[in-house]
C-alpha positions, 0 to 999 in steps of 0.5 A: 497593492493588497496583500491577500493572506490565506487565512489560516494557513496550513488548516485543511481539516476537511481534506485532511479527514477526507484524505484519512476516510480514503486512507482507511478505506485503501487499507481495508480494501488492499487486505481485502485484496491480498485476502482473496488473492491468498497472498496471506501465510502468516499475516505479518504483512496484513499486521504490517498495513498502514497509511500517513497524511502528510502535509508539506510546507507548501500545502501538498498533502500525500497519503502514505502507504506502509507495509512489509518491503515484499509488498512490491513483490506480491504487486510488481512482480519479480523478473526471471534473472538472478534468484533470490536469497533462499534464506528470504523464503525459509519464514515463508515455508514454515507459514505455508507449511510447504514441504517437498517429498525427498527423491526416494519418496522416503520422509521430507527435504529440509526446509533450506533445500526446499527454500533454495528450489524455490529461489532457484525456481523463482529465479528461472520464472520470476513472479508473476505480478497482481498489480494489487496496488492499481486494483486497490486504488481504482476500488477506492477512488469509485467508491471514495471520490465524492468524499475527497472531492467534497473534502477539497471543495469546503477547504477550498470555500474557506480559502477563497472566504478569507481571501475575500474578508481580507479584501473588504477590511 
């Protein structure tokens, strides 16, 4: 019985770089995106952007998104239900500026009344979803596909060329 080994286990460089190529091209691509949506006040969340690839002990590789918790907000949504903290929004407020007219017409609310009839708001109506994650994605996989397929394809050569030296010696 031959023992085939697999080379040089754990060197997937060119999936790796492949992978990378796709995580930078999804990252310029979701700012993009928020940017045209004008999901963008402060642009704590744009700053926030980032990706990881990471290599498990199996050879599976994943690519990490990493940005500000709200993220999930601006793609899923939020259901109409409960309201959300007002004080959540108070940062949100001052980015935007937003300021609500008092009900004699005369100077401005506080920004913590205006921040609770926007929770109070949100949660009558919730948030409407982007989905700006599924969007981003298949923008990317169009454009970067042959990339991550021809990253795979070299790894995969390799593998199989040491698999097969190892049968000859």
């Amino acid at each position: 019985m031959a023992v085939i080994s697999r080379g040089n286990r754990g060197n997937w460089t060119n999936i790796k770089e492949a992978l990378n190529i796709f995580g930078d091209a999804y990252i310029q691509e979701l700012s993009k995106q928020l940017l045209q949506l004008d999901k963008v006040a402060s642009g704590k969340l744009l700053r926030s952007l980032d990706y990881k690839v990471i290599q498990d002990l199996e050879d599976n590789f994943k690519v990490i998104i990493i940005a500000q918790d709200y993220l999930k907000f601006i793609d899923s949504g939020r259901k109409a239900g409960k309201m959300p903290p007002p004080k959540s929004l108070l940062s949100w407020i001052e980015d935007r500026r937003i300021r609500f007219v008092n009900k004699n017409g005369k100077g401005f609310m506080k920004k913590e009344q205006t921040a609770f009839i926007i929770a109070r708001s949100i949660g009558k109506k919730g948030i409407r979803p982007t989905n700006i994650l599924k969007i981003t994605l298949g923008n990317v996989l169009n454009l970067r596909s042959k990339v991550i397929a021809n990253g795979a394809k070299l790894d995969f050569e390799y593998l199989v060329n040491s698999i097969m030296l190892d049968l000859k010696q």
